[in-house]
C-alpha positions in Angstrom: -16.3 14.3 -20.9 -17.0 11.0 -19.5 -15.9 7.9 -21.7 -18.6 5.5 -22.8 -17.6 1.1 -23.0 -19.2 -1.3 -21.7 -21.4 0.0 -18.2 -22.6 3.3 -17.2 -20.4 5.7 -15.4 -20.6 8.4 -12.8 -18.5 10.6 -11.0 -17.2 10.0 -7.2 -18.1 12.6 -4.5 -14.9 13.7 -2.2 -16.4 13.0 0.8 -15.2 11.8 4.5 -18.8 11.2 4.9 -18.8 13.9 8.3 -15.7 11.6 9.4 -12.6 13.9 10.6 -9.6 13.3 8.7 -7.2 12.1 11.2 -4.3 11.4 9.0 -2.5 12.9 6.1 0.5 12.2 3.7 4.2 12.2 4.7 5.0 15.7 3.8 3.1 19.0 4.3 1.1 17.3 7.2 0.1 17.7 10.9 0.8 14.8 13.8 -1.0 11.4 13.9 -3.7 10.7 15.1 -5.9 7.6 16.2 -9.1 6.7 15.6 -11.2 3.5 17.2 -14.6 4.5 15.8 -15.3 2.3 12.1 -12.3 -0.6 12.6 -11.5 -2.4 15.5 -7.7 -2.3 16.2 -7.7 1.7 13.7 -4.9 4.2 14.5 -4.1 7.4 12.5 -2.1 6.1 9.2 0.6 8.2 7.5 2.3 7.5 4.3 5.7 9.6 3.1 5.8 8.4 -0.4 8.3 9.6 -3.2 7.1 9.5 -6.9 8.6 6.1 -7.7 10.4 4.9 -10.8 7.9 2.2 -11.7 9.2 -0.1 -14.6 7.8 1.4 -18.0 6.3 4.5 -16.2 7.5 8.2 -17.2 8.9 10.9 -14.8 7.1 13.2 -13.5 7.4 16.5 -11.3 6.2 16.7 -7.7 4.7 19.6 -6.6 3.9 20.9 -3.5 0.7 19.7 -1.8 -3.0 21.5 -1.6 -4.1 21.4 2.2 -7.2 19.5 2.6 -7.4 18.6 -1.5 -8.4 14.8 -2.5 -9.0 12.7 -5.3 -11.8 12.6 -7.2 -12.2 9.5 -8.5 -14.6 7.2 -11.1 -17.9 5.2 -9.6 -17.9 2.8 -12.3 -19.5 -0.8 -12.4 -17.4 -1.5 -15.8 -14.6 -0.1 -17.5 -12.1 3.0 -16.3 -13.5 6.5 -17.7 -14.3 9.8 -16.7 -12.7 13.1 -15.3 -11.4 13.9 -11.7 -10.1 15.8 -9.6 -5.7 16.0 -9.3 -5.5 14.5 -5.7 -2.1 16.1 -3.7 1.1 14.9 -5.1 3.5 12.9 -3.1 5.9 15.8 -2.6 9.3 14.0 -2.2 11.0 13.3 -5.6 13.2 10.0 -6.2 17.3 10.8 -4.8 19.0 10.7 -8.0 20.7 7.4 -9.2 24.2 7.7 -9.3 25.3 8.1 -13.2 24.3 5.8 -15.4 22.5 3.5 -12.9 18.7 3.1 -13.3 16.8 3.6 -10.6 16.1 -0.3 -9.0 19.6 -1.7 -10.3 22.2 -4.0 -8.9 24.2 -2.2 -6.3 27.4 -3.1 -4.8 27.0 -4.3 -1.0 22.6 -4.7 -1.4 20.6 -7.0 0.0 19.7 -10.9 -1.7 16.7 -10.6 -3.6 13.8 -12.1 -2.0 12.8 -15.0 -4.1 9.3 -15.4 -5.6 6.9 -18.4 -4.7 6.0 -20.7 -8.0 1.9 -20.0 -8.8 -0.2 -23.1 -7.3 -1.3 -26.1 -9.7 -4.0 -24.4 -12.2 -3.8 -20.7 -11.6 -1.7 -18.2 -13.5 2.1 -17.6 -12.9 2.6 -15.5 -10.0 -1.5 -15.2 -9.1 -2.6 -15.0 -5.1 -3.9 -18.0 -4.0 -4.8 -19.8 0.3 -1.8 -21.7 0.7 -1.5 -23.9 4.0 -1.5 -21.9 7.3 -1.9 -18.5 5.3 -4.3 -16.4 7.8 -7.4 -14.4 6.9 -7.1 -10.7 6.2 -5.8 -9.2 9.4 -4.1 -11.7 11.4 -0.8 -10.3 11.4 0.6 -14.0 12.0 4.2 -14.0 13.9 5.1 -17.1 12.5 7.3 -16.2 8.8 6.0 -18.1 5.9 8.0 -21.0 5.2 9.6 -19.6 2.0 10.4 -16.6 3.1 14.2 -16.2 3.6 14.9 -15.9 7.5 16.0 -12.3 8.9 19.2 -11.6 9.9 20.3 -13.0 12.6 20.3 -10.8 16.0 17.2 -8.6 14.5 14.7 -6.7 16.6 12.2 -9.5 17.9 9.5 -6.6 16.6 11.1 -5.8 13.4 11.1 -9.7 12.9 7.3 -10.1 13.6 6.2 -7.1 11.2 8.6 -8.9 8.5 6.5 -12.2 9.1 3.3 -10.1 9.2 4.0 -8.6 6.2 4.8 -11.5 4.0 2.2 -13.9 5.7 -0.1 -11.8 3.4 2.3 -10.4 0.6 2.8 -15.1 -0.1 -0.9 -15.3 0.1 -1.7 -12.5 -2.5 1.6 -13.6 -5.0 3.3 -11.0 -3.9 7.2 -13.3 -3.0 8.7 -12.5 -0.1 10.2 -8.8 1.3 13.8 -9.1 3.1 14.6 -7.5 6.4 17.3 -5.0 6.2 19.4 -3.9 8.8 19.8 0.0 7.0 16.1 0.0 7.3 15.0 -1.0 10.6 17.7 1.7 11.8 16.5 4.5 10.0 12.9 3.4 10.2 13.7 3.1 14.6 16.0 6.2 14.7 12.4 8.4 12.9 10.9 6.6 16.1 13.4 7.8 18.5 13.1 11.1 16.8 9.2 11.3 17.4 9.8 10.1 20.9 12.5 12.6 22.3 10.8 15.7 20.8 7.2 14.4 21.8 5.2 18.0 22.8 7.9 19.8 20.7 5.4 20.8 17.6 8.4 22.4 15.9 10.2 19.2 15.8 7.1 17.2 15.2 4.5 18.9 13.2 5.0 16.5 10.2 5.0 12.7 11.1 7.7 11.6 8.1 9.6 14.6 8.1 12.7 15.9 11.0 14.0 19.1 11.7 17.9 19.5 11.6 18.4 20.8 15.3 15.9 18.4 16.7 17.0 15.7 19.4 17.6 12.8 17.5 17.3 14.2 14.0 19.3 11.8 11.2 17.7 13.2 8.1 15.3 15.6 6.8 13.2 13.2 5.1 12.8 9.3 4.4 14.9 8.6 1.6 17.8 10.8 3.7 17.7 8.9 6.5 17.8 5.7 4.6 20.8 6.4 3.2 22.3 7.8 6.4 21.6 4.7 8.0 23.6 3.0 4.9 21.0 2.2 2.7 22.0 2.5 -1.3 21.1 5.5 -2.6 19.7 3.9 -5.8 17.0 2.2 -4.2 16.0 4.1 -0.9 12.2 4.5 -1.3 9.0 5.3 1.0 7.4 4.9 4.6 4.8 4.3 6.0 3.7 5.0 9.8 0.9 4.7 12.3 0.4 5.1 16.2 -0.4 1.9 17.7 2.9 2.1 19.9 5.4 -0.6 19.0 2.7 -3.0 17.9 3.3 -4.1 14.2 0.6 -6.9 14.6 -1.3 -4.3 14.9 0.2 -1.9 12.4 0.9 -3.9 9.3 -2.8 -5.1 8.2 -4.1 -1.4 9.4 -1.5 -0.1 6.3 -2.6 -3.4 4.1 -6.8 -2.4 4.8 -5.7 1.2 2.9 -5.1 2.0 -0.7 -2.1 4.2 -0.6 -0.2 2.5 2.2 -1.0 -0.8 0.5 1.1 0.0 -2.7 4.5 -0.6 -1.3 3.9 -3.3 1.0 2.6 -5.5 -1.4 4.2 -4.7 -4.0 5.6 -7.5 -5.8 8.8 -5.0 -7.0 9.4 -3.8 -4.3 11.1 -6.1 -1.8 13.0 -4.5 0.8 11.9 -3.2 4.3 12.5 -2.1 8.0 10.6 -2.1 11.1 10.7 0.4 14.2 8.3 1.1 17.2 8.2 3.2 20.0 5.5 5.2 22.0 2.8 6.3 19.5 5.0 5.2 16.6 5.0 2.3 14.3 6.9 2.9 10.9 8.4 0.4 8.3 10.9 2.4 6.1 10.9 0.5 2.4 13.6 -0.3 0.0 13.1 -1.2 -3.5 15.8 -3.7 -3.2 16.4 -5.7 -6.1 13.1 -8.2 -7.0 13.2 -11.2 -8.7 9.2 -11.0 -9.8 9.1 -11.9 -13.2 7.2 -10.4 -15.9 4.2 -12.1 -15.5 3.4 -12.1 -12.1 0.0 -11.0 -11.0 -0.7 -10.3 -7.5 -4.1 -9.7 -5.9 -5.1 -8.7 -2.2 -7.8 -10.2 -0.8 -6.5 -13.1 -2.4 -7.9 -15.7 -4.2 -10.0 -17.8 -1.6 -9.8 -15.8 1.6 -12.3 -15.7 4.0 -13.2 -13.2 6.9 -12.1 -9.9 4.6 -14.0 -7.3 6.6 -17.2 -5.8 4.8 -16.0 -2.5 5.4 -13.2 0.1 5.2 -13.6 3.3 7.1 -11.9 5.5 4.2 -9.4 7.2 6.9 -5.7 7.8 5.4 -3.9 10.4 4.0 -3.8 11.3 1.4 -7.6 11.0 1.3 -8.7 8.6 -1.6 -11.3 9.3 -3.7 -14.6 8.8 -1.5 -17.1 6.0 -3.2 -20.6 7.8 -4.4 -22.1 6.7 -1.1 -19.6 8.4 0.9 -17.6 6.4 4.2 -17.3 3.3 5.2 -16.8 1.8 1.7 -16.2 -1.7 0.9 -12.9 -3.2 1.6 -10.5 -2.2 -0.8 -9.3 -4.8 -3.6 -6.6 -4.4 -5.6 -4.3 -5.9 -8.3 -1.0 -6.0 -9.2 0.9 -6.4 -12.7 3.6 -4.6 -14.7 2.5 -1.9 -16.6 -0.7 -2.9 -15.9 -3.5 -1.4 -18.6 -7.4 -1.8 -17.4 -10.2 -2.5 -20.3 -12.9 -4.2 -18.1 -13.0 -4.2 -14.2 -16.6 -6.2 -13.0 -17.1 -7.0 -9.3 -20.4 -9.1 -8.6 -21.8 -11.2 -6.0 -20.4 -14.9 -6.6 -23.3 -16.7 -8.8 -24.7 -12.8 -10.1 -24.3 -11.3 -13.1 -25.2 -8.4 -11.8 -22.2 -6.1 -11.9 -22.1 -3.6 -8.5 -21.0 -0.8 -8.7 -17.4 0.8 -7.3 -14.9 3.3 -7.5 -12.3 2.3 -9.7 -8.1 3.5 -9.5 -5.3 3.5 -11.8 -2.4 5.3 -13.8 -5.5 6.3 -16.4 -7.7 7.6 -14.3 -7.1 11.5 -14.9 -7.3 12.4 -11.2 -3.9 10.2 -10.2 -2.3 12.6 -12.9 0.5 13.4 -10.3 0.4 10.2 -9.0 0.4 7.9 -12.4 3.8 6.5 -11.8 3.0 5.6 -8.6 -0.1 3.6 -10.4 1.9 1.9 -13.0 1.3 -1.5 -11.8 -1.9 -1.2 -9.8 -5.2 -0.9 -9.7 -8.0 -0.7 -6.9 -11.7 -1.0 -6.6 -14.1 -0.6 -3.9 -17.7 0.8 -3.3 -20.6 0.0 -1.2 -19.9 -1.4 2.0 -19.9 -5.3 1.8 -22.4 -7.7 3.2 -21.0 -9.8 6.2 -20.6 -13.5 5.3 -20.6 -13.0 1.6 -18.6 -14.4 -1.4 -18.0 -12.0 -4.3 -15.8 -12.4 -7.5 -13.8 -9.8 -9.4 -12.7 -10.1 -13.1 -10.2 -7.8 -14.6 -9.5 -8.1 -17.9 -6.8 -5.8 -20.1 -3.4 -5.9 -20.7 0.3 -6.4 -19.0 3.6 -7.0 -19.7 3.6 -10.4 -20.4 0.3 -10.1 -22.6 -3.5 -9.9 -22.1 -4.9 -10.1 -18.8 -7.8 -12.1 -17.9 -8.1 -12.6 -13.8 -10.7 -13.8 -12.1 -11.0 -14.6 -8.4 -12.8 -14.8 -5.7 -12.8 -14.1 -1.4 -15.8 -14.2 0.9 -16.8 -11.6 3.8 -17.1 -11.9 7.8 -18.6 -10.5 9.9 -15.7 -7.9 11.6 -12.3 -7.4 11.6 -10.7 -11.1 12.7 -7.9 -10.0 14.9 -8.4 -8.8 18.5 -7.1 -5.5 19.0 
C-alpha cells in the first residue's frame, strides 16, 4: 500500500515506450549494441556492477538475474512511497576483504587518495557548483581540471582524456577528483583486447563484462578478477562500465554520466579510482574504490548547480532497464544526488519561479523495488519524469537527512536545446 506525505503518488509503468532494449547489465547479458535514434552521439551502454559495500549500508545476497525483468519504480511529485517491482540484481558479489580489513580500507602499495575541492563561497560543504572553464553537460573536455592530480606519467593519451572527461564533470557536481590507475587501465584494455580477438566468436563474447577461460585473450572471468590480476588490491576492486563507440571516451564518458546506473560509480564522491581502455566497438573504464578523502558532509549533485545546456531529454536505454517514468521513453534528463547514508523526506522538482511541483519518478535505497539493489543506493538518489522543455531553468529541493545531519539542497540548472557535443 502506497504511503501518503506530503503530494499524491502513483505507480511507474515498466515501459521502453516500443523502444528495443539495446543494452543490458554486466552479467547474464547478450552483446552491445548501438543506438543513434533519441541522443545524438548514443551507443549501447553496459554496466557489470558488484553489490557494493557502501558506508553504513547492510550486506546483501545477489541472486541471479530475471531475463527481460525491470524496476518498477514511484511517479511521485513529493516524497518517496509506494510498492515496486524487485528490478534484476547485480549478480557479482564483493571479492572478500582479506581478514579483518573492511571493505574500502588502507592497503599496502594503493593509490594516493584523490583530494576533494573546498565548496565555493556561500554554498554547502562539498555541494556542485560552475567553476571557471567547467563545460556544460556533455562536453567531455580533454583538458583535466586544474585540481585534479595529474596521471601517471607515460599513460595512455585515451585513458588520460577519459580521466579529464570524467572529472571535468565529477569537480563541477562536488564530486573531488578520481585518480588514474595503472591496474585499471590494464585490466579495463586487456577486457578490450579480449572483445576484439574473439569478435564473431558468440561463445567467447555473448556477455559484454564477462570472459570465457579458453578464449584468446581471456585474464579473468569477471571484472573484479581481472582487476586484481592486473594488480589491483583485492580489497577495493569494484565495477565497470562499457559502451561501443570504438576507442572514443569523449564520447563514452557523458553517454555513461546521461544514465542512472552507470552514473553511480563515476560520480561517486567515494569512489575514486578508475581505468580507461578502447578498441574497436569497445569503450570500458574498470573502477576502483580506492581510498576517498570525501568527508562526511559532502553533497554532490549532477546537473550541477548553475549548468546550462543539460539536454531536455534521456532516451531511457541502459541495462539494467530503470524504472520507466508514467509517460513512458524519452524521460527527462536524469538528476541525481549524492550524500552518505543519504535518507529522502521531501524531493520537489518545479519550474524555476513555480510552485508548482512536476511530477517524476523518484529512486533510492527506500524505494522497495531497489530491494536487491539498496546498498548500491545508499548514498544516492535520482529523479526524472516528463521530458524537459528546451531552454528552461528548473530547481530541485531535497530535503531529509545524511550523515553529517539534516539535508536541505536546493539548486538549480537550465535546459538547451540538444545534446551540446558533436558526435
Amino acid at each position: 500500500m502506497a504511503q501518503r506525505t506530503k503530494y499524491q503518488k502513483r505507480g511507474a509503468g515498466v515501459s521502453l515506450a516500443g523502444a528495443a532494449l539495446i543494452t543490458c547489465l554486466g552479467f547474464g547479458c547478450g552483446g552491445d549494441g548501438s543506438d543513434t535514434s533519441s541522443q545524438a552521439g548514443s551507443g549501447g551502454v553496459t554496466v557489470g556492477v558488484p553489490m557494493p559495500a557502501s558506508a553504513g549500508a547492510g550486506g546483501a545476497t545477489p541472486t541471479a538475474p530475471v531475463a527481460g525483468s525491470g524496476a518498477a519504480g514511484r511517479t511521485s511529485v513529493g516524497s518517496p512511497a509506494g510498492a515496486g517491482a524487485t528490478p534484476p540484481p547485480f549478480p557479482q558479489s564483493m571479492p572478500t576483504p582479506p581478514s579483518g580489513m573492511a571493505p574500502g580500507a588502507p592497503v599496502a602499495g594503493a593509490p594516493a587518495p584523490a583530494p576533494m575541492r573546498p565548496p565555493p563561497s556561500g554554498m554547502m560543504a562539498g555541494a556542485g557548483a560552475v567553476g571557471p572553464g567547467m563545460p556544460p553537460v556533455g562536453a567531455a573536455n580533454p583538458a583535466a581540471p586544474m585540481n585534479c592530480p595529474a596521471p601517471p606519467a607515460g599513460s595512455a593519451e585515451k585513458a588520460v582524456q577519459a580521466l579529464n572527461a570524467v572529472n571535468q564533470l565529477r569537480v563541477a557536481a562536488g564530486s573531488g577528483c578520481m585518480n588514474l590507475v595503472p591496474a585499471l587501465v590494464q585490466s579495463a584494455q586487456s577486457h578490450c583486447d579480449y572483445k576484439t580477438a574473439n569478435k564473431g566468436n558468440a561463445m567467447c563474447t555473448a556477455d559484454a563484462h564477462t570472459q570465457v577461460m579458453g578464449c584468446m585473450g581471456f585474464t579473468g572471468a569477471n571484472v573484479q578478477a581481472r582487476e586484481i590480476a592486473a594488480g589491483y588490491p583485492r580489497a577495493m576492486a569494484y565495477t565497470e562500465v562499457a559502451t561501443t563507440f570504438g576507442n572514443n571516451p569523449v564520447a563514452a564518458v557523458p553517454n555513461w554520466i546521461d544514465t542512472v546506473y552507470h552514473r553511480i560509480p563515476l560520480l561517486d564522491p567515494w569512489t575514486v579510482d578508475m581505468g580507461y581502455g578502447g578498441g574497436p566497438g569497445c569503450d570500458v573504464i574498470d573502477i576502483g574504490r580506492g581510498m576517498s578523502t570525501a568527508p562526511a558532509n559532502t553533497i554532490a549533485v549532477f546537473p550541477y548547480d548553475g549548468q546550462t545546456g543539460v539536454p531536455p531529454t534521456w532516451n531511457g536505454l541502459e541495462g539494467p532497464a530503470p524504472p520507466a517514468p508514467a509517460g513512458g521513453w524519452p524521460s527527462s534528463y536524469v538528476i541525481s544526488l549524492y550524500a552518505k547514508n543519504l535518507t529522502v523526506t521531501e524531493h520537489v522538482l518545479t519550474k524555476d519561479g513555480s510552485t508548482t511541483p512536476l511530477e517524476h519518478t523518484y529512486l533510492d535505497k527506500d524505494m522497495p523495488g531497489v530491494a536487491s539493489l539498496r546498498n548500491y543506493f545508499g548514498s544516492i538518489a535520482f529523479m526524472y519524469g516528463a521530458p524537459f522543455e528546451p531552454n528552461t531553468k528548473y530547481r530541485v529541493k531535497v530535503v531529509g537527512m545524511y550523515s553529517a545531519g539534516p539535508l536541505n539542497v536546493e539548486w538549480t540548472f537550465t535546459t538547451g536545446t540538444k545534446r551540446p557535443f558533436g558526435q
